[in-house]
PATIVO-37572 format. One record per residue (C-alpha): z, y, x. Coordinates in pm, 1 decimal, decimal comma. Example, Ala and Ser with C-alpha at 12.3 -4.5 7.8 and 13.67 -1.06 7.14 Angstrom:
<pts>
<pt><pz>780,0</pz><py>-450,0</py><px>1230,0</px></pt>
<pt><pz>714,0</pz><py>-106,0</py><px>1367,0</px></pt>
</pts>
This chain:
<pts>
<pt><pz>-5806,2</pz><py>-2402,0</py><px>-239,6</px></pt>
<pt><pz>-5446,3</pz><py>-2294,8</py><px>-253,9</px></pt>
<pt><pz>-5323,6</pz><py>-1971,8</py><px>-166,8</px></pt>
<pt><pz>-5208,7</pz><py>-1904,9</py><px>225,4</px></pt>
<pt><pz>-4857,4</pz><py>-1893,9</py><px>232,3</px></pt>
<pt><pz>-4569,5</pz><py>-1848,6</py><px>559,1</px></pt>
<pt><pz>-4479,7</pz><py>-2149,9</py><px>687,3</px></pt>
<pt><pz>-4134,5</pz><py>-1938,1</py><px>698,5</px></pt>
<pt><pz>-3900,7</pz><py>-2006,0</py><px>469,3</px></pt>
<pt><pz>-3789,3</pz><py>-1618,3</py><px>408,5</px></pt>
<pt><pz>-3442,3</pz><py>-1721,6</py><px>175,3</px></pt>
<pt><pz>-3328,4</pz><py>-1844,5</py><px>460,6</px></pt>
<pt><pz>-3371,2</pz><py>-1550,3</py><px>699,8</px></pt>
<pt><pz>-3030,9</pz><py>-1317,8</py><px>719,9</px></pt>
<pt><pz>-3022,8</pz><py>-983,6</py><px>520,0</px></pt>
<pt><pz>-3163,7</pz><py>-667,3</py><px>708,1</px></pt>
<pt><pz>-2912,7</pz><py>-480,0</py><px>930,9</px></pt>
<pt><pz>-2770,7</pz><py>-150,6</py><px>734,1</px></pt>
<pt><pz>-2936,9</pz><py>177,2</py><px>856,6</px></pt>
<pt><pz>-2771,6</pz><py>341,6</py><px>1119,7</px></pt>
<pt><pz>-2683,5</pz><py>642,9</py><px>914,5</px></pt>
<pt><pz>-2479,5</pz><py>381,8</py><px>657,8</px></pt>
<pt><pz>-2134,0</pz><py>469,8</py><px>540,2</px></pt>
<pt><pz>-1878,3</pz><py>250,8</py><px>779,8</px></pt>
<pt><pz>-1651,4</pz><py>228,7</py><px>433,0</px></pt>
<pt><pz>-1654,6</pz><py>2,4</py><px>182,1</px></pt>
<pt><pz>-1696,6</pz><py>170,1</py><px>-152,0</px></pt>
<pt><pz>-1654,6</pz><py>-106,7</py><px>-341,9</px></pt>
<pt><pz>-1283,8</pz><py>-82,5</py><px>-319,6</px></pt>
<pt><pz>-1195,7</pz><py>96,2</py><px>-625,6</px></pt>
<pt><pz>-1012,1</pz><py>441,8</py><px>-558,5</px></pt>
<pt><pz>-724,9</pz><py>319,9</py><px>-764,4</px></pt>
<pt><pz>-672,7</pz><py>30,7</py><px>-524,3</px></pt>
<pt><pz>-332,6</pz><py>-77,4</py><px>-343,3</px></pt>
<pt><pz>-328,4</pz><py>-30,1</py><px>51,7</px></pt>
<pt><pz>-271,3</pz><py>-417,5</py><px>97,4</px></pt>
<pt><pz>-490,8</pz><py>-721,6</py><px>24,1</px></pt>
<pt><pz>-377,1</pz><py>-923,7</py><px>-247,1</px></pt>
<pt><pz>-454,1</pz><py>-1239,4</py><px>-125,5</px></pt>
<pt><pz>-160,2</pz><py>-1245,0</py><px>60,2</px></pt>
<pt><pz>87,6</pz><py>-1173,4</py><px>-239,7</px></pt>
<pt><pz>239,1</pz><py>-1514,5</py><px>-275,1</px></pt>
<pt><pz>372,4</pz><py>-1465,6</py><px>83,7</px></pt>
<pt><pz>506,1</pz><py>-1158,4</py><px>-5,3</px></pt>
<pt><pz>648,9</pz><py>-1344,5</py><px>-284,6</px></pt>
<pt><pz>830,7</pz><py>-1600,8</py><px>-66,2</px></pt>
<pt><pz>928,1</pz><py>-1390,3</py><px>170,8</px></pt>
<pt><pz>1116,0</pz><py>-1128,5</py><px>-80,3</px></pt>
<pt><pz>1256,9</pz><py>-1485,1</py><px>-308,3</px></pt>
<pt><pz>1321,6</pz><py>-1772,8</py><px>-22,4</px></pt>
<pt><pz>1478,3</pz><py>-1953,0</py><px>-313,3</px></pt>
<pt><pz>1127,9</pz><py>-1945,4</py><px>-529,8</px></pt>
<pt><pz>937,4</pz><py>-2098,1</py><px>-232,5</px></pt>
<pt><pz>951,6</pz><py>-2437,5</py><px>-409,6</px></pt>
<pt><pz>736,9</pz><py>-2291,8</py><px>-711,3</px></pt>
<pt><pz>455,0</pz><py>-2136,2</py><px>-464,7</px></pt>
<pt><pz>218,4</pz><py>-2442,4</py><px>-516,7</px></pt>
<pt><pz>133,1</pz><py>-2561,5</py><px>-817,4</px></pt>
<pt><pz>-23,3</pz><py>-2914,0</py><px>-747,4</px></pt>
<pt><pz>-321,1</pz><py>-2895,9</py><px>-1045,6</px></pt>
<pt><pz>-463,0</pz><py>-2591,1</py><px>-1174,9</px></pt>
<pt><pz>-273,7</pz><py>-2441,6</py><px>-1459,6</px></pt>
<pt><pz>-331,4</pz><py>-2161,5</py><px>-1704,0</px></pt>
<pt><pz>-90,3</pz><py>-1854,3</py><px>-1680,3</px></pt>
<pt><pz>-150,4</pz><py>-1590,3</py><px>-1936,8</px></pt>
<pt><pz>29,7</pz><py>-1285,9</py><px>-1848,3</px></pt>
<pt><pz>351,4</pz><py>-1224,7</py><px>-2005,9</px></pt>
<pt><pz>351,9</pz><py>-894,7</py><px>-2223,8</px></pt>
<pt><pz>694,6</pz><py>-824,3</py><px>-2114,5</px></pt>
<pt><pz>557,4</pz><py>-714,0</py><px>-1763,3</px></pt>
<pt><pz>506,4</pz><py>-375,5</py><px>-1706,1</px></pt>
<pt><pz>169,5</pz><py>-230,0</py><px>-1660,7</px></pt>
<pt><pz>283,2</pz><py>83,5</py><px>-1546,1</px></pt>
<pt><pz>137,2</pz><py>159,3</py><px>-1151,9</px></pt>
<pt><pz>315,2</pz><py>368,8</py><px>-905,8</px></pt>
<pt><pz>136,5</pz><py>634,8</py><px>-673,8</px></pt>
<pt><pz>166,4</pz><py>564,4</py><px>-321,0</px></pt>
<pt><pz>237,5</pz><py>795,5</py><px>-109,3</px></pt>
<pt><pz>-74,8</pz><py>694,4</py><px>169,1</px></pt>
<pt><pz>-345,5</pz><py>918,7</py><px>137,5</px></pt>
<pt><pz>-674,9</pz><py>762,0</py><px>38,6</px></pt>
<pt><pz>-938,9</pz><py>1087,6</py><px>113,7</px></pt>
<pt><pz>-904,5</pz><py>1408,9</py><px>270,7</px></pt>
<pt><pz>-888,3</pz><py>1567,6</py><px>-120,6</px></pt>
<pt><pz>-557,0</pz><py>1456,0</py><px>-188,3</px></pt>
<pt><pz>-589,4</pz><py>1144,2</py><px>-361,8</px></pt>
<pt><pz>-323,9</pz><py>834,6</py><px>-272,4</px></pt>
<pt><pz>-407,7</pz><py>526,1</py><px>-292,5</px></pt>
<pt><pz>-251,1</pz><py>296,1</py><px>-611,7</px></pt>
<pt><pz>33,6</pz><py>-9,8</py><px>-641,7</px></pt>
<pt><pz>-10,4</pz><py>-258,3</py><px>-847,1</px></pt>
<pt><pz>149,1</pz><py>-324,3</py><px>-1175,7</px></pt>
<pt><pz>411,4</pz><py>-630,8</py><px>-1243,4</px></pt>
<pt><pz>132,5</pz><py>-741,5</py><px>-1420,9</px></pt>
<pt><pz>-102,2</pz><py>-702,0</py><px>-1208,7</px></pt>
<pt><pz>102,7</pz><py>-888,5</py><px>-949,7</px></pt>
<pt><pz>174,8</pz><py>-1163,0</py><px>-1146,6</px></pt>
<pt><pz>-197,6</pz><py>-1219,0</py><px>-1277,2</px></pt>
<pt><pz>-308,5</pz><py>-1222,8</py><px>-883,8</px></pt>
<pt><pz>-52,2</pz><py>-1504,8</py><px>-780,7</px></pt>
<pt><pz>-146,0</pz><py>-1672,9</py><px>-1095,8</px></pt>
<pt><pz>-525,0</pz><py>-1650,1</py><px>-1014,0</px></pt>
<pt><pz>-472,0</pz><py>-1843,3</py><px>-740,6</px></pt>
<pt><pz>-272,3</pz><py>-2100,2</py><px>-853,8</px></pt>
<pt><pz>61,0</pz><py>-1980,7</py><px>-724,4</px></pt>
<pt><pz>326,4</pz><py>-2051,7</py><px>-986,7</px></pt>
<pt><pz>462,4</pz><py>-1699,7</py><px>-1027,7</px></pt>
<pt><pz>746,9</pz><py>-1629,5</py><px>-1246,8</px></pt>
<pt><pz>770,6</pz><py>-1319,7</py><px>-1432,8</px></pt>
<pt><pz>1077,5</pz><py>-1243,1</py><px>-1377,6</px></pt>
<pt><pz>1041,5</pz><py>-1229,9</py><px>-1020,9</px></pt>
<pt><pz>792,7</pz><py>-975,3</py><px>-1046,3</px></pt>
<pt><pz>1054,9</pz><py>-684,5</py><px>-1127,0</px></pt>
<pt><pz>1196,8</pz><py>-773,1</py><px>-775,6</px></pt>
<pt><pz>892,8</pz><py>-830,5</py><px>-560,9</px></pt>
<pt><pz>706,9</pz><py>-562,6</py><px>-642,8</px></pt>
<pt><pz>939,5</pz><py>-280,1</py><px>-554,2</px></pt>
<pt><pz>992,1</pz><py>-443,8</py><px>-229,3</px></pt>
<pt><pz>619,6</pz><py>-496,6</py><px>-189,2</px></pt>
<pt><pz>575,8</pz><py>-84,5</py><px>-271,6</px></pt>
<pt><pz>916,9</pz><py>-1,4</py><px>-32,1</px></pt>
<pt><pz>817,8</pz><py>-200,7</py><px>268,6</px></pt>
<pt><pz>446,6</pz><py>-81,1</py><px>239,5</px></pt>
<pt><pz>572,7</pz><py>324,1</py><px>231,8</px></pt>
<pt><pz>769,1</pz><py>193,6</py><px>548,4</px></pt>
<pt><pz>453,8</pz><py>61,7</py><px>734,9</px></pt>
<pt><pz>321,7</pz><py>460,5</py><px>705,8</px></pt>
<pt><pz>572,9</pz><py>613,5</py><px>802,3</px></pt>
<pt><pz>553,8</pz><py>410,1</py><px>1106,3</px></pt>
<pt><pz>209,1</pz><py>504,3</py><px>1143,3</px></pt>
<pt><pz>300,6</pz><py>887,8</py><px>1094,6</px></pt>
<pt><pz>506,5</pz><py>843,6</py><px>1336,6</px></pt>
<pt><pz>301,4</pz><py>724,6</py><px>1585,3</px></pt>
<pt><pz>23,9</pz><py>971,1</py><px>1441,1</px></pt>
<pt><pz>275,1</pz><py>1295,1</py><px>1433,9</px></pt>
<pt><pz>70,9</pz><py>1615,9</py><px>1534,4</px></pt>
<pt><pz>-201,5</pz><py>1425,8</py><px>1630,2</px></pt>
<pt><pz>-402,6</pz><py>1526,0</py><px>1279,2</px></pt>
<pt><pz>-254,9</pz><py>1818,4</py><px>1193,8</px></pt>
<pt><pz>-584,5</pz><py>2014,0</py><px>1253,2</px></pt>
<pt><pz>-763,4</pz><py>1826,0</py><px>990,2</px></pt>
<pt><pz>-480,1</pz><py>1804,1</py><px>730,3</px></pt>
<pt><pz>-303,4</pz><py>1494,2</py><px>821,6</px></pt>
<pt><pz>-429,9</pz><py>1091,5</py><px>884,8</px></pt>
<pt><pz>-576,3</pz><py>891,0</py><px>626,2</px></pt>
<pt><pz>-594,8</pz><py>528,7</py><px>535,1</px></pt>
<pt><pz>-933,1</pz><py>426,4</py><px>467,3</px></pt>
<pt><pz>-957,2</pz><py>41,5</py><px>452,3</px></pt>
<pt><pz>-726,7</pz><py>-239,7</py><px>487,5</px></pt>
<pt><pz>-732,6</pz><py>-591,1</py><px>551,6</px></pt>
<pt><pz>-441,4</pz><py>-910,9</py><px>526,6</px></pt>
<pt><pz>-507,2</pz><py>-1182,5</py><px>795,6</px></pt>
<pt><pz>-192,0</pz><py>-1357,4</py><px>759,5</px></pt>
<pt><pz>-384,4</pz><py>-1656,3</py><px>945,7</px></pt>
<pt><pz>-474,1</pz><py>-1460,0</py><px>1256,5</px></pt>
<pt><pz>-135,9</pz><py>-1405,5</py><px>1406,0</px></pt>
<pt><pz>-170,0</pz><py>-1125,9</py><px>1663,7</px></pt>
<pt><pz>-121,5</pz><py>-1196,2</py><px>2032,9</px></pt>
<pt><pz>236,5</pz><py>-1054,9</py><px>2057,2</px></pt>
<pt><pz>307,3</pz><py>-1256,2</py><px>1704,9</px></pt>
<pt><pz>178,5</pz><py>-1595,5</py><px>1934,9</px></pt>
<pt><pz>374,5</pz><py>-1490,5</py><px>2248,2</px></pt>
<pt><pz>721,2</pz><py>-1410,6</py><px>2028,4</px></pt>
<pt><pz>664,3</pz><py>-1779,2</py><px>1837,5</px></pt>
<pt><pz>629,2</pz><py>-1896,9</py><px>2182,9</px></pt>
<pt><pz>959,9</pz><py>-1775,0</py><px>2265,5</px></pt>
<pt><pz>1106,0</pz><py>-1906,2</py><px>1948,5</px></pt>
<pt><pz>1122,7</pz><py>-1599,0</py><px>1763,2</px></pt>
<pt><pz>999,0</pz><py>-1693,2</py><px>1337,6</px></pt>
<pt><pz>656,1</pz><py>-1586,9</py><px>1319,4</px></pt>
<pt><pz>571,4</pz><py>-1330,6</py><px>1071,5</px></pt>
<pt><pz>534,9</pz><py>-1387,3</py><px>760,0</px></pt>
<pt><pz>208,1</pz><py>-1171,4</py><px>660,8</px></pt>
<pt><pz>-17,5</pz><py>-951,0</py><px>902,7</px></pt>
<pt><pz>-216,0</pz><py>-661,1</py><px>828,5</px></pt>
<pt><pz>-482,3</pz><py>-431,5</py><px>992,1</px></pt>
<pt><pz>-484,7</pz><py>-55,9</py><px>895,4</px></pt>
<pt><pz>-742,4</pz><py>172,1</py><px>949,9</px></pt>
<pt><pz>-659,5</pz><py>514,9</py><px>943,1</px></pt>
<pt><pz>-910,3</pz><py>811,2</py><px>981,6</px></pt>
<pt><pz>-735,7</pz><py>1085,5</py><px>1194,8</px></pt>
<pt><pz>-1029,1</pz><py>1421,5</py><px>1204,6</px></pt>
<pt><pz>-1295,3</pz><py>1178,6</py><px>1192,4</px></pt>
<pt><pz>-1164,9</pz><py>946,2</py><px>1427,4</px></pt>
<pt><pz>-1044,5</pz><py>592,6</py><px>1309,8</px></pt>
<pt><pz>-786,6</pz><py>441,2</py><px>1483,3</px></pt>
<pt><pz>-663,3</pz><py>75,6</py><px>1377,5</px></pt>
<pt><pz>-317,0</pz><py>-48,3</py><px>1311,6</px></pt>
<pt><pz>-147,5</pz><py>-366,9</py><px>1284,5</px></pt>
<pt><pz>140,7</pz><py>-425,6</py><px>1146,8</px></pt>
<pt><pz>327,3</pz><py>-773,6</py><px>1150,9</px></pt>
<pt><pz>582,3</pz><py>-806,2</py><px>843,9</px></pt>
<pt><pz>915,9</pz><py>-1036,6</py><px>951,7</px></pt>
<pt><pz>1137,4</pz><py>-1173,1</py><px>655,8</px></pt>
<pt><pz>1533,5</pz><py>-1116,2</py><px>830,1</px></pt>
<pt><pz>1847,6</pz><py>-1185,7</py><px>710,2</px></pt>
<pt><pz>1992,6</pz><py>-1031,1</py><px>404,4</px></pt>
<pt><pz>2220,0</pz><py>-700,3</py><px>525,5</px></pt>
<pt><pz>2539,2</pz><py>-706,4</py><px>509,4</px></pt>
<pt><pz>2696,7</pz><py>-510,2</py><px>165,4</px></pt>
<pt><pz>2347,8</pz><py>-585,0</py><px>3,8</px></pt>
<pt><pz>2446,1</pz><py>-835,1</py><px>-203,3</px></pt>
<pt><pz>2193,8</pz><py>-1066,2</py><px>-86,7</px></pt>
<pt><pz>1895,0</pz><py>-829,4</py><px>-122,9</px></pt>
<pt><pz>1577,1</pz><py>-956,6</py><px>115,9</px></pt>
<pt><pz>1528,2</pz><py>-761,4</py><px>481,3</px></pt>
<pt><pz>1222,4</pz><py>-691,5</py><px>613,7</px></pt>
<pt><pz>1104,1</pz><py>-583,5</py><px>982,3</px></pt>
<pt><pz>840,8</pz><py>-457,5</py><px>1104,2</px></pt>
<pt><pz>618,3</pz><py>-435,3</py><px>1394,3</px></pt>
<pt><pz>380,9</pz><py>-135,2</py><px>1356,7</px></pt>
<pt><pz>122,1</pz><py>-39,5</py><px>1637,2</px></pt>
<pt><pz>-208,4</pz><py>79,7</py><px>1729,8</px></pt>
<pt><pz>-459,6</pz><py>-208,8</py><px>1798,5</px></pt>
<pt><pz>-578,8</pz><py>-210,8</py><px>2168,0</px></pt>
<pt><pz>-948,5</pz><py>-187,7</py><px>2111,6</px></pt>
<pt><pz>-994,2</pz><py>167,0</py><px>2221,2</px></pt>
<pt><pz>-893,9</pz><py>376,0</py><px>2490,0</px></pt>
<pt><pz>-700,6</pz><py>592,0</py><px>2280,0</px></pt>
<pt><pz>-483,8</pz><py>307,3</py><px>2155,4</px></pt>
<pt><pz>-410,0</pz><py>228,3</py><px>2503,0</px></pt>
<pt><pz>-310,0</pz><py>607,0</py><px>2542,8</px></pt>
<pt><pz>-66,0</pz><py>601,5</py><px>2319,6</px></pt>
<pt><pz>80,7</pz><py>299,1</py><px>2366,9</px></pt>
<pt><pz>128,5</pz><py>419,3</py><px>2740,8</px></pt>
<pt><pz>253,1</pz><py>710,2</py><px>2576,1</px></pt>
<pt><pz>531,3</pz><py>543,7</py><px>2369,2</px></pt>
<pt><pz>648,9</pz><py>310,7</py><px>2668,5</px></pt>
<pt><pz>630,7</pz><py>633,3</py><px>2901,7</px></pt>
<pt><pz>841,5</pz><py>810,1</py><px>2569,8</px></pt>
<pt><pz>1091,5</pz><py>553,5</py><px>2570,9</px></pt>
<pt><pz>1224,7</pz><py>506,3</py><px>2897,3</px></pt>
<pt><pz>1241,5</pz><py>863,3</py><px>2992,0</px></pt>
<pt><pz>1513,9</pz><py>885,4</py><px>2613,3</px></pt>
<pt><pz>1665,9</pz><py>598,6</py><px>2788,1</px></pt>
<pt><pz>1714,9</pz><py>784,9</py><px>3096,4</px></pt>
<pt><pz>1875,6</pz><py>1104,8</py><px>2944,4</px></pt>
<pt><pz>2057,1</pz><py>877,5</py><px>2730,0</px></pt>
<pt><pz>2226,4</pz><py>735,5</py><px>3014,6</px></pt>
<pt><pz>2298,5</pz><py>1040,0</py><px>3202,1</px></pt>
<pt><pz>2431,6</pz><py>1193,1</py><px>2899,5</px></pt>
<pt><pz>2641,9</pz><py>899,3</py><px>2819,1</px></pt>
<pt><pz>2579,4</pz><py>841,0</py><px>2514,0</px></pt>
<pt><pz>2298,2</pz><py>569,1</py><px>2566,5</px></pt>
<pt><pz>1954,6</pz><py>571,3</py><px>2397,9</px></pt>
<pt><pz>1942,1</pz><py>607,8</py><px>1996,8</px></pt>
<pt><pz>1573,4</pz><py>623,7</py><px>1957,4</px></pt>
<pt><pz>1382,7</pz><py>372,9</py><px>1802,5</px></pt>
<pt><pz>986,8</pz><py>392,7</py><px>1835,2</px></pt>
<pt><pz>769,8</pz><py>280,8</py><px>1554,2</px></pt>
<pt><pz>667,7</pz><py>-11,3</py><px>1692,1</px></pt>
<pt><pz>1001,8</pz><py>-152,6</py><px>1670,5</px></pt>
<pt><pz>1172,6</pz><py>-400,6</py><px>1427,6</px></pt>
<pt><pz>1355,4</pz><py>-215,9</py><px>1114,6</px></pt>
<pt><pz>1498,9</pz><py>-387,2</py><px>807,4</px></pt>
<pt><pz>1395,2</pz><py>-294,7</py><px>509,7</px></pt>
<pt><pz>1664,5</pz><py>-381,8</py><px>196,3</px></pt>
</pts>
């Protein structure tokens, strides 16, 4: 006679839930890492070099060693990564360039020298936004933190949907930041628009952004009410001083050159 065995078929049962007292961040992002997910670095790509959009797609898979003329040198961000001191990590030219190549998006190498500054400018923009919007709220604890990051550049955001409605150009890239502010995390998202080039930039790429808390908690909701409240009462001193309203909240559109 055989052995008894379940009738249940435990492969196919889902994995255990993690214990309650689990760590809510994932430490398998190496400390080094770059605040933005890579998988979204041919849009970046397009949306810094309009005229390289044709080369985005290569139609069969093909081999790109990286070129040795790329720099591997990284640059420090300036986002804080833990409440030590250590900042989170951009990536390299090379680094960029083997990424886009991984997935089959016919990078050039000589774009990299451009997109990647623009990637590391536009990024330091997003947290300054969020400072903004987190200024003296974490100065007890030392200051806000990001602590994970994700790019859902296919999950346009409801105000994205409702500006494409209107026939605004959707963004180009979305991301969700969560930032830890005295033990409390509070998520961001942040919609990246590709604008016009600036006048007397000889052609250099513009970026805007749209940088807000998420409204999933009550505190989000607070400060958003906050902001709105923030803004018209500028408005209305602006216009009883005459000189009209020159503020410009950090949710708000800026070009970056």
């Amino acid at each position: 006679m055989s052995d008894p065995k379940c009738p249940v078929d435990h492969t196919a049962l889902p994995p255990p839930p993690a214990p309650r007292d689990a760590c809510p961040i994932d430490h398998s992002v190496p400390a080094d890492a770059c605040p933005v997910d890579h998988s979204t670095r041919a849009a970046w790509a397009q949306a810094a070099l309009p005229h390289s959009s044709d080369t985005l797609a290569a139609p069969t898979p093909t081999p790109y060693p990286t070129p040795a003329t790329l720099s591997t040198a990284r640059e420090v961000s300036s986002i804080p990564r833990t409440a030590t001191g250590e900042r989170w990590v951009y990536p390299s030219e090379a680094q960029f360039f083997a990424a886009m190549a991984r997935k089959q998006h016919a990078p050039r190498a000589h774009d990299m020298r451009v997109v990647v500054p623009i990637h590391n400018a536009v990024n330091e923009r997003a947290w300054a936004h969020i400072q903004e919007w987190e200024a003296e709220r974490g100065a007890r604890c030392g200051g806000v933190r990001l602590v994970s990051f994700k790019g859902r550049p296919a999950e346009p955001t409801p105000k994205a949907r409702v500006l494409t409605l209107l026939g605004y150009t959707p963004p180009f890239d979305r991301h969700d930041w969560v930032v830890d502010r005295c033990g409390t995390r509070i998520r961001y998202v942040i919609d990246f628009y590709a604008g016009r080039a600036l006048p007397g930039t000889n052609g250099s790429a513009a970026f805007y952004l749209d940088v807000r808390p998420a409204l999933d908690s009550w505190e989000a909701v607070r400060m958003r009410a906050g902001m709105f409240v923030d803004r018209w009462a500028r408005s209305v001193r602006g216009a009883f001083s005459g000189s009209g309203s020159s503020s410009i909240p950090p949710s708000s559109a800026k070009p970056e050159s």
